[in-house]
ZAMARGU-4260 file (C-alpha; in steps of 0.2 Angstrom, whole numbers, plus 5000, padded with zeros to 4 digits):
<rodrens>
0) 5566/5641/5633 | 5546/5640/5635 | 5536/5631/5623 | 5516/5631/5625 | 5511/5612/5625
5) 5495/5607/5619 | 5496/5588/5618 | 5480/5583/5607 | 5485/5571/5596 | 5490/5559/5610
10) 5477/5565/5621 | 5460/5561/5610 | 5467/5546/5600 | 5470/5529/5602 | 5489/5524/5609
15) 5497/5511/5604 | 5497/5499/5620 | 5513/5493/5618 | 5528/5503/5621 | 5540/5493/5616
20) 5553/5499/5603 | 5554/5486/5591 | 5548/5486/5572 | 5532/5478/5570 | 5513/5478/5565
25) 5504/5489/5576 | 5485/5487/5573 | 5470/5499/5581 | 5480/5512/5587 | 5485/5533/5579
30) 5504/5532/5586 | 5514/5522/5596 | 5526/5533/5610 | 5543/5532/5608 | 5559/5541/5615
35) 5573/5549/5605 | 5590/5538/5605 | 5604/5551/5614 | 5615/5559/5603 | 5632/5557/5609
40) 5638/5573/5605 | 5625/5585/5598 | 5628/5601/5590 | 5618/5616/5582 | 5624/5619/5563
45) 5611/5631/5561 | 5593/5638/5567 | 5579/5649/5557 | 5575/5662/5566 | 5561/5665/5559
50) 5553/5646/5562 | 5558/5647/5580 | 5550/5665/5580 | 5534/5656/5574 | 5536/5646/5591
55) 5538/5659/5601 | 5558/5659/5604 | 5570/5672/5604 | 5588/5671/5598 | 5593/5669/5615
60) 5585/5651/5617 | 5591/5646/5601 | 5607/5648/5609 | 5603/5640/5622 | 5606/5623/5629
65) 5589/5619/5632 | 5586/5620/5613 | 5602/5611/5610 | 5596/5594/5622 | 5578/5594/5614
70) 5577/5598/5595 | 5592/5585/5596 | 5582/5571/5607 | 5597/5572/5621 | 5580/5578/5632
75) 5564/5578/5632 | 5553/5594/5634 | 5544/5594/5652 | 5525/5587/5651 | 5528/5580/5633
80) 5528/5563/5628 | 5537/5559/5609 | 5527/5548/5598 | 5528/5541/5581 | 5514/5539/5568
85) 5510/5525/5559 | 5502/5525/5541 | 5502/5516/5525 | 5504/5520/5508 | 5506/5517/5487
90) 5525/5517/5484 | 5529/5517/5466 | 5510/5513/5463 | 5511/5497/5472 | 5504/5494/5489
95) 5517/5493/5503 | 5508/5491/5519 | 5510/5498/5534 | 5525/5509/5533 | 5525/5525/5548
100) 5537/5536/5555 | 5551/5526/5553 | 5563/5539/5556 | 5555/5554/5562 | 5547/5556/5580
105) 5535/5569/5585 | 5540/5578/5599 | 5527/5589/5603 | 5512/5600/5599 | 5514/5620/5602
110) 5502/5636/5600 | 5507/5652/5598 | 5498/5667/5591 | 5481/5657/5590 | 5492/5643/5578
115) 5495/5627/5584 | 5511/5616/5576 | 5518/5601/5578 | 5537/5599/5582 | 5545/5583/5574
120) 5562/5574/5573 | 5569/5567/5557 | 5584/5555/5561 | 5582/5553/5580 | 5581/5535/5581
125) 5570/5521/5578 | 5552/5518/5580 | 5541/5503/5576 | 5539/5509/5561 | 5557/5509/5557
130) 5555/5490/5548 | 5575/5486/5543 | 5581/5504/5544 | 5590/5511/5559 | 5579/5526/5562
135) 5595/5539/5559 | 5598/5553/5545 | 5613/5557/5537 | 5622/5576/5537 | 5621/5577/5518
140) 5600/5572/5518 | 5598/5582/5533 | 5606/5598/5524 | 5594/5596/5510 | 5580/5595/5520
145) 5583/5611/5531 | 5591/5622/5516 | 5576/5617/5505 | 5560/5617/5516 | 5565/5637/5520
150) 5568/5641/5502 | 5551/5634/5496 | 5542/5644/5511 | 5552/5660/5504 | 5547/5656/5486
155) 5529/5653/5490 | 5524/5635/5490 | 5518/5628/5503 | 5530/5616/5514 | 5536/5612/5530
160) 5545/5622/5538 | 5564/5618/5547 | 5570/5626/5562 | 5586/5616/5564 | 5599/5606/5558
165) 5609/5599/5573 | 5627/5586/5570 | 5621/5571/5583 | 5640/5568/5585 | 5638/5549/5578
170) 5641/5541/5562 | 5629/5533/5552 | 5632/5517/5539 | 5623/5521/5524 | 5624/5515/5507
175) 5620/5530/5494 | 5619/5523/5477 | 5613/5505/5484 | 5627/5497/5476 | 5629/5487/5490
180) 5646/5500/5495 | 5639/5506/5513 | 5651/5519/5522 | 5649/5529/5537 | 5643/5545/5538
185) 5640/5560/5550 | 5624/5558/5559 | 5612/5574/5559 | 5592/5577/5566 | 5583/5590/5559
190) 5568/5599/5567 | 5554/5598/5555 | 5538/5610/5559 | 5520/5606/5551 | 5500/5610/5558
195) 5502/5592/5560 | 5511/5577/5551 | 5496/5566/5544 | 5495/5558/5527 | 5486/5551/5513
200) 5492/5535/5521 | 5486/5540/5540 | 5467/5535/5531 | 5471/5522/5521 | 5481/5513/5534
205) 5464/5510/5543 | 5455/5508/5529 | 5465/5493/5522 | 5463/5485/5540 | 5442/5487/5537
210) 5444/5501/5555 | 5430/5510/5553 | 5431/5516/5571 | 5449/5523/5570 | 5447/5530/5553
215) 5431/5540/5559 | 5440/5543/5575 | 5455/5550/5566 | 5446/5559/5553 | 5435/5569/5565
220) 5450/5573/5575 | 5458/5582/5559 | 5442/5593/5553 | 5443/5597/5572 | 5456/5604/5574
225) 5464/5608/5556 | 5450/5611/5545 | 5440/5624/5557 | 5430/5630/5543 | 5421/5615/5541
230) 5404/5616/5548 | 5393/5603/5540 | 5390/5588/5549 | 5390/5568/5542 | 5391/5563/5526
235) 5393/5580/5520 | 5406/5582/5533 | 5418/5572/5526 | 5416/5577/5507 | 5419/5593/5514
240) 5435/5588/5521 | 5442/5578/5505 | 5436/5593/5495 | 5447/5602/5505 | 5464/5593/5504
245) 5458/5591/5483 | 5460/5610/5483 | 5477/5613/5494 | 5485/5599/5487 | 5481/5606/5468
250) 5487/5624/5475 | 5503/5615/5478 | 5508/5607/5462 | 5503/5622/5452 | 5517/5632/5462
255) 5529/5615/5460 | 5526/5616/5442 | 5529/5635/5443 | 5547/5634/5450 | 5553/5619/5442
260) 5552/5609/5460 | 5553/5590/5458 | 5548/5580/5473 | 5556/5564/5465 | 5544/5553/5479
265) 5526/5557/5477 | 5520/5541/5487 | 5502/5543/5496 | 5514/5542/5512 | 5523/5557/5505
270) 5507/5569/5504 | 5502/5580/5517 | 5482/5582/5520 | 5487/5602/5521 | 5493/5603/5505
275) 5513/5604/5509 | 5527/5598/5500 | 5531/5584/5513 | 5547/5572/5516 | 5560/5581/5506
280) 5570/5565/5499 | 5578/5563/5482 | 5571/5578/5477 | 5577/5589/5463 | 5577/5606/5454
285) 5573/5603/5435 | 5586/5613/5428 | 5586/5612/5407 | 5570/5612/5405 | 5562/5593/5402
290) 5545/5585/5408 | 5555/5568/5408 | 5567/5573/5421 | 5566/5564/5438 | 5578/5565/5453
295) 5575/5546/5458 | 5587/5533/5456 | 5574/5523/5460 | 5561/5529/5447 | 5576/5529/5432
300) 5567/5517/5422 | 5551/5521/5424 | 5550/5539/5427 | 5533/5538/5438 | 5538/5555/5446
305) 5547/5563/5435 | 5543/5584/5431 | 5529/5581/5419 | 5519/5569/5428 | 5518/5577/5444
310) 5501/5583/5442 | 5493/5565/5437 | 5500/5558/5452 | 5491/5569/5463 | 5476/5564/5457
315) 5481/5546/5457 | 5484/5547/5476 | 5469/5559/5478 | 5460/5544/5469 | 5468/5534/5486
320) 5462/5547/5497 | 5446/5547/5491 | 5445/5526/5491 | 5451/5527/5510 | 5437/5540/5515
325) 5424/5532/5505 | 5422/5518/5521 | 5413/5533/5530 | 5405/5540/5517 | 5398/5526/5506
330) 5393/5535/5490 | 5406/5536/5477 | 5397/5547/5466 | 5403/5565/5477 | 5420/5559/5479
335) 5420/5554/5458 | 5415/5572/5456 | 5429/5581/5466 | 5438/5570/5456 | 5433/5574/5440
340) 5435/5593/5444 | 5453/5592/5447 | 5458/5590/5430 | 5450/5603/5424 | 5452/5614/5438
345) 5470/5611/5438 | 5470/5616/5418 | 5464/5632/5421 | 5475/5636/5436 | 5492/5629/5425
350) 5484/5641/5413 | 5485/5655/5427 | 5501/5651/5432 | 5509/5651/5415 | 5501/5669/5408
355) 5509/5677/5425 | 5526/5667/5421 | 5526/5675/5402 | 5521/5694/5409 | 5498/5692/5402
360) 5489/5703/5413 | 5474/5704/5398 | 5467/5685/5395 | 5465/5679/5379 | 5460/5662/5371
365) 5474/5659/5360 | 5488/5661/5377 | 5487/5642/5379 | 5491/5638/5361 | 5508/5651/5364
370) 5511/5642/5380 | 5511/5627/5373 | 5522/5631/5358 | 5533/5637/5371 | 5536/5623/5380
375) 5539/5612/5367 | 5552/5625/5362 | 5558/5623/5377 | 5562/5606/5375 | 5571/5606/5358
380) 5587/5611/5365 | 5592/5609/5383 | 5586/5627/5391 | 5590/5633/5408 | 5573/5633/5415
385) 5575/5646/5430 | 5588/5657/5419 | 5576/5660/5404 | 5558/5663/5411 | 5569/5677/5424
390) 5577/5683/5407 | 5559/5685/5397 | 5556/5697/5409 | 5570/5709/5401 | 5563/5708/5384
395) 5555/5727/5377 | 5538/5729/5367 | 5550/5738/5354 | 5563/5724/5355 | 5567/5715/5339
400) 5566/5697/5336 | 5584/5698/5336 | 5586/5707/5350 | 5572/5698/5359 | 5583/5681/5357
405) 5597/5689/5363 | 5588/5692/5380 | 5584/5673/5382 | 5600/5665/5375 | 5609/5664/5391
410) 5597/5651/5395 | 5603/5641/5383 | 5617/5626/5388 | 5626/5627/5372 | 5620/5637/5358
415) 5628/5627/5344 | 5613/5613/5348 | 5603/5626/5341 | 5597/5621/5323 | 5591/5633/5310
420) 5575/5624/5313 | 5575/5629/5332 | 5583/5645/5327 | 5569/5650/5316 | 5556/5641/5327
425) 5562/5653/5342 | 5560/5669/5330 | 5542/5663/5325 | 5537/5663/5345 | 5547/5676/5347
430) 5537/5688/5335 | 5520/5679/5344 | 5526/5686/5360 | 5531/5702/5355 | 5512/5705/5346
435) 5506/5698/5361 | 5514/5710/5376 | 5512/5723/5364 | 5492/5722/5368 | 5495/5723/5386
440) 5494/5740/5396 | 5507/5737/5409 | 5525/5745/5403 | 5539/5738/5401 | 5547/5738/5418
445) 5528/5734/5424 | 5528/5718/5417 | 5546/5713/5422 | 5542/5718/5440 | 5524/5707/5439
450) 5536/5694/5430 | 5549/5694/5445 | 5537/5690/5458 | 5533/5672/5450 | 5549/5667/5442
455) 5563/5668/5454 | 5581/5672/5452 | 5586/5661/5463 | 5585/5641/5469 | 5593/5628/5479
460) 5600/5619/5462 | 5605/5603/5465 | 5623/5607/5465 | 5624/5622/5476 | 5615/5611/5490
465) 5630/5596/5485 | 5643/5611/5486 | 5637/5615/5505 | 5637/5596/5509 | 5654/5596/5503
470) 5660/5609/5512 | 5649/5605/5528 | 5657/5586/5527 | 5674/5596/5530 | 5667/5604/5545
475) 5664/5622/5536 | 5646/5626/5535 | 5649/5644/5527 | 5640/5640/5510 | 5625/5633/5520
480) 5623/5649/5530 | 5626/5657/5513 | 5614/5648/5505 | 5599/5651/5517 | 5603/5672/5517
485) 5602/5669/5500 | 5585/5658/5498 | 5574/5669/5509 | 5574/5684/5493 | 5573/5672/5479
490) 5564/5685/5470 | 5577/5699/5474 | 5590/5704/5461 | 5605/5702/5474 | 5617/5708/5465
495) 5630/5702/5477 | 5625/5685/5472 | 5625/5685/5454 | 5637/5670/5455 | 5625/5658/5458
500) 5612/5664/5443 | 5619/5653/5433 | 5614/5638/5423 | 5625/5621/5432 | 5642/5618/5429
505) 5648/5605/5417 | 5656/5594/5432 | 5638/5592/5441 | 5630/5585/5426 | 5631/5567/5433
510) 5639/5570/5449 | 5629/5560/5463 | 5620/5571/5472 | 5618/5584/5458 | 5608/5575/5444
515) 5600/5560/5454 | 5599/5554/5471 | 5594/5538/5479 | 5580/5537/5492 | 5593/5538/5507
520) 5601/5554/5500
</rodrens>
């Protein structure tokens, strides 16, 4: 197994001095190294070809033990040196203080094909950042991760990538609802693949510590090497750079809103400055459609992350961004600008978004009033969000209203919620949207097939990914091999497996690990 090593991070940055493994404050410095803790026993529960592929290995060194040893910290790669970041960050809204990588480790930065990545660790063991936690990841977490970083690449948005999920052979203690009822469970690692792994909280860090010299230090080293295309020097430089992440990180949660992704742990520590989901946690699939919905335990009462408010919180953290990057740029007026832009930017790409979810090709002013009416609609009645905007697709220009609700009531949960109201509120839009596609030029089947690329068939609903833990917990880890076939063609009809186009069961409604999740699931 060869990997090409390019070691820049640890090479043009500031180290931590101390390599002691031990949580605690560690000031002027972009990582600290740290080695793996040895698995007892590791072994591969499944690769993605495709990621190793990106890296330049075949099928044979997955198989191999060399890829067994590193991507489960038994070993390290030759001429590598692991490290761990720190960074700080907004939790909840508040200010937390220096936080890091308290259970991932860096292994490594690779190139191949003119593309450089960074190869990380999640549940290999503690760092200094690991404050009272032990540094390790749970099977169940680690499944989640893997399964749903390569689904979102395959449905478009933009993510980390996971090209392993590897048993460690130890047990973890871990308490899953924080009821204060800890029990052991297996131990996994996953091998999480990014351009690089720095945050919101990688600037802010240095910024709440007044380091000007590391935040410069750390901030040129990025538009280095990950924003090539920005030429402009100074103060320009920099607004160039923040305009940048404004843009990716708005691209993202356009495509969140569009598949009906929750992240359930938007904290500034949890955003990427390239615009990739990041740290897949308590996240969740919003399944009836409802803005409130949130997969946190930890957010139940105050819903700060729930569906609706994703895109607010991005800004709220880009405001954090922006307050971090302002010690080198010393004139809030630009950043206030970029700023101001997103909301409106983000309006009209919604707006996008929406007219290619409902099948408009022609825009027209009064679309947003329809879209709006639908969603509210939406809302009335618990409504399968995945199973109806696939469904619209079927509906014909010559349809009736009658026949047009047919299409869409599968998506419904239980159609004796329905009301006359609703009923009659449903024909009303209906009729609007029958009007409306009857305007456009593309034929019927052309709009279904423009309709099919945007809304999928398929997801990683919360309790298909519970159904493979469950089975993977007994040592059979059929359903998460099933899974990710099925995940890479999310798009595709599959007719093969039309079992799991289906609105969730009855028994996963309030099942742990179906509906919400706590931070360590």
């Amino acid at each position: 197994m060869k990997l090409h090593i390019q070691n820049n991070f640890t090479t043009e940055l500031p180290a931590d001095p101390s390599e002691i493994n031990i949580p605690r404050q560690v000031e002027r410095a972009c990582f600290s190294y740290v080695t793996p803790k040895q698995p007892s026993n590791p072994s591969l529960i499944h690769a993605s070809a495709e990621v190793a592929n990106l890296l330049g290995l075949s099928q044979s060194d997955i198989q191999s033990d060399d890829f067994l040893n590193v991507f489960s910290g038994k070993t390290v790669y030759p001429n590598t040196k692991p490290f761990a970041l720190p960074y700080a960050g907004h939790q909840f809204g508040n200010w937390a203080g220096q936080l890091g990588d308290g259970r991932a480790i860096n292994l490594t930065e690779v190139t191949h094909d003119n593309k450089s990545y960074t190869l990380q660790l999640k549940g290999a063991g503690p760092t200094p950042y690991s404050r009272t936690a032990d540094g390790f990841a749970v099977l169940r977490s680690s499944i989640r991760e893997h399964l749903c970083a390569e689904a979102m690449h395959y449905l478009g948005v933009p993510t980390t990538r996971s090209l392993s999920l590897m048993l460690s052979g130890d047990e973890v203690l871990r308490d899953i609802l924080y009821n204060g009822n800890p029990a052991y469970e297996k131990g996994a690692v996953v091998c999480r693949v990014a351009p690089s792994f720095i945050r919101f909280g990688s600037f802010e860090l240095f910024y709440s510590r007044n380091d000007r010299v590391n935040l410069k230090l750390l901030t040129d080293f990025t538009i280095k090497h990950h924003f090539p295309t920005i030429k402009s020097e100074g103060i320009t430089k920099y607004l160039d750079f923040f305009q940048a992440i404004t843009r990716t990180t708005l691209d993202m949660i356009v495509h969140w809103q569009r598949v009906g992704f929750v992240h359930g742990v938007m904290n500034t520590d949890n955003m990427s400055i390239h615009g990739i989901t990041i740290d897949y946690g308590p996240y969740g699939w919003l399944e009836d459609y409802d803005p409130n919905w949130t997969p946190n335990t930890t957010d139940r009462q105050n819903k700060r992350y729930r569906f609706g408010n994703q895109p607010e919180i991005a800004l709220w953290n880009l405001y954090k961004l922006a307050n971090a990057l302002y010690l080198l740029i010393n004139d809030a007026k630009p950043l206030e600008e970029i700023l101001n832009a997103y909301s409106v930017d983000y309006q009209k790409e919604y707006l996008n978004m929406m007219r290619n979810k409902i099948g408009f090709k022609i825009i027209k002013e009064e679309d947003a009033i329809l879209i709006e009416n639908l969603t509210e609609l939406l809302q009335l009645v618990e409504t399968d969000m995945t199973i109806f905007f696939r469904n619209l697709g079927n509906i014909q220009k010559e349809d009736t209203t009658e026949a047009a609700f047919d299409t869409i009531k599968e998506a419904f949960y239980n159609e004796k919620d329905i009301t006359e109201t609703t009923l009659n509120n449903w024909h009303t839009w209906l009729n609007h949207y029958s009007d409306r596609i009857s305007e456009e030029i593309l034929t019927d089947d052309e709009r279904k097939q423009q309709m099919n690329t945007v809304n999928p068939k398929y997801v990683l609903r919360n309790y298909m990914a519970q159904l493979s833990i469950d089975e993977a917990d007994k040592g059979d880890y059929s359903l998460v091999n099933e899974f990710f076939e099925l995940l890479k063609k999310p798009y595709d009809e599959q007719p093969d497996s039309q079992k799991w186009f289906a609105k969730r069961p009855d028994w996963a409604r309030d099942k742990v690990g179906c509906s919400m999740l706590s931070c360590s699931s």
